[in-house]
C-alpha positions in Angstrom: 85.3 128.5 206.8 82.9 125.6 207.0 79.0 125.9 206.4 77.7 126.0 209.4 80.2 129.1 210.5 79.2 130.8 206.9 75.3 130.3 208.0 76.1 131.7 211.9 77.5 134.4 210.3 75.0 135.1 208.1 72.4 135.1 211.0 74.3 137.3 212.8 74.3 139.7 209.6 70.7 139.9 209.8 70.2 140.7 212.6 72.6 143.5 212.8 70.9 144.9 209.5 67.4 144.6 211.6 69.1 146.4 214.1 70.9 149.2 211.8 67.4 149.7 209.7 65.8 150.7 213.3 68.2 152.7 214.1 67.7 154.7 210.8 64.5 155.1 211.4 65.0 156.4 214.7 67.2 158.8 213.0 65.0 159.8 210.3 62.7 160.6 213.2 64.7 162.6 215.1 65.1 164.9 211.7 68.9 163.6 211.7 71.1 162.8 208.7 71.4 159.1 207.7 73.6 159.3 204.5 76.0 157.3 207.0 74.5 154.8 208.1 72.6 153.8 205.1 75.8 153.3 203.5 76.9 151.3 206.2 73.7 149.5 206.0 74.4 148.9 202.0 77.7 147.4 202.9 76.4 145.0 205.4 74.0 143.8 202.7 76.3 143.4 200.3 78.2 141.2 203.1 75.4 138.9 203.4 75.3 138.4 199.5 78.8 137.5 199.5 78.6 135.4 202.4 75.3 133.4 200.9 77.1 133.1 197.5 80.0 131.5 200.0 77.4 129.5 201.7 75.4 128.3 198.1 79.3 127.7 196.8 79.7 125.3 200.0 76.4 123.4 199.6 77.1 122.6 196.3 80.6 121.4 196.9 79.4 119.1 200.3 76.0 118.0 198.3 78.3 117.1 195.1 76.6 116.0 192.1 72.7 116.1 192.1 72.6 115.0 188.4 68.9 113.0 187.7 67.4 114.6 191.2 64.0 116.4 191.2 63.7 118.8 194.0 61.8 117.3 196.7 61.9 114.0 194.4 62.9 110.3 195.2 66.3 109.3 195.2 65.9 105.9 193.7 
């Protein structure tokens, strides 16, 4: 999977938690259960920190060696 697929999916992870965290609330509301779907809300996180260590593990390997580089330094 190449970077830029690993980043779309990670976009659309977000915003499916956004989406699952109002639903909860609407739930929590509405004096209903949500055991559920906060587990299903914990999994989807731990999705998106799998998929960003994928992502950080990409970078890295297309960047390759940043040996003697400042963040946001000169690249003499």
């Amino acid at each position: 999977m190449g970077l830029d697929r690993v980043r779309s999916e990670i976009e659309h992870m977000r915003v499916q938690v956004g989406r699952q965290r109002k639903e909860i609330l609407q739930l929590q509301r509405a004096g209903i259960s949500t055991a559920a779907a906060e587990l299903l809300l914990q999994r989807m996180l731990a999705k998106i920190d799998g998929l960003c260590d994928g992502r950080d593990r990409l970078k890295r390997e297309e960047d390759g060696p940043t040996k003697g580089r400042v963040l946001g330094g000169r690249s003499w």
